[in-house]
N, C-alpha and C positions, 0 to 999 in steps of 0.2 A: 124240419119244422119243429119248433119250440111248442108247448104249451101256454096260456097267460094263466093267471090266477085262476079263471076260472072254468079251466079246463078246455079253454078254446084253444085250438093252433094257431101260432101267431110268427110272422114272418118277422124277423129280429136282423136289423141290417146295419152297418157299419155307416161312421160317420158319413165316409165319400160315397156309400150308395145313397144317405141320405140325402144331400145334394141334388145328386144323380137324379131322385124321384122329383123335389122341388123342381129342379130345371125341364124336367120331361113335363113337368102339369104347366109352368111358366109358358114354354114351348107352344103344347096343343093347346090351349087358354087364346095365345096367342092369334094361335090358327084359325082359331074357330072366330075369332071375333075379327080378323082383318078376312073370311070368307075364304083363306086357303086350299087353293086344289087340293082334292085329298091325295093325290099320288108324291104333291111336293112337300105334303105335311108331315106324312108318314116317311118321306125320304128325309126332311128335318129332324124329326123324331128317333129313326134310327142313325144320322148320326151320333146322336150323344150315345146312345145306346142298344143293344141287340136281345139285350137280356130278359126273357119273357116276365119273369118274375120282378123287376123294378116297373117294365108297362106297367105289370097288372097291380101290383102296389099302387105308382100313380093313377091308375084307373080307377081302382077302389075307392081311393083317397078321394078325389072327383066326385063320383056316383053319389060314395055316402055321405059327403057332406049334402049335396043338391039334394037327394032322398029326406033325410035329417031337416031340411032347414031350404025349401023351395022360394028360391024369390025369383018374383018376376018375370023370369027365362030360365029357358033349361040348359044353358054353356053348360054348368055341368055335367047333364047328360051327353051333350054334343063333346066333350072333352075326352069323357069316358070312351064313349061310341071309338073316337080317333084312336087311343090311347090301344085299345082291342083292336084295330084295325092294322097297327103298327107290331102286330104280333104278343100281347098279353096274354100272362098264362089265364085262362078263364077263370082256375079253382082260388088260385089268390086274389084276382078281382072282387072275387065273388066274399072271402074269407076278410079280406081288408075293406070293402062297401061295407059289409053289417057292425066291425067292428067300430068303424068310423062312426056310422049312422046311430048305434046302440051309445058309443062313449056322447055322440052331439045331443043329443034325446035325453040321458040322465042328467046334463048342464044344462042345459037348457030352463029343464025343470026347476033346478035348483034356484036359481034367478028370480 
């Protein structure tokens, strides 16, 4: 793990795992709004990937936007929840939700 400016540890990922996280939120997004069994969701999910650290990247991502900026429903949290279901590491969830939530909160502001 990396550092960010400001002293946080920060999961720093290559182009294609970039992607990789878009498509995993695209994915469980998905799931959760056509009502997805969760055993087929999760077997959706791990095709694209096995990797606990991209989950949980996508699951942070998820969380701390919804946390950040709650509208109306909680898919976010229900994407997250999948996203941890499908095997996410929990400390990176946990490290990319706050960072997410912290960057959406200072913009927010801004505005």
């Amino acid at each position: 793990m990396i550092s960010d400016a400001a002293g946080t540890p920060a999961v720093k990922l290559l182009a294609q795992e970039k992607r990789q996280v878009t498509t995993l939120e695209e994915v469980a997004r998905r799931a959760v709004r056509n009502a997805t069994p969760t055993d087929q969701a999760i077997a959706e999910l791990q095709r694209i990937t096995t990797d606990p650290v991209l989950l949980g990247v996508a699951a942070g991502r998820a969380s701390g936007r919804w946390t950040a900026i709650p509208l109306f429903h909680s898919i976010g949290a229900e994407v997250a929840d999948l996203l941890v279901a499908a095997g996410a590491d929990t400390d990176v969830y946990t490290l990319t939700a706050s960072s997410v939530e912290r960057r959406l909160r200072r913009h927010v502001r801004r505005d």
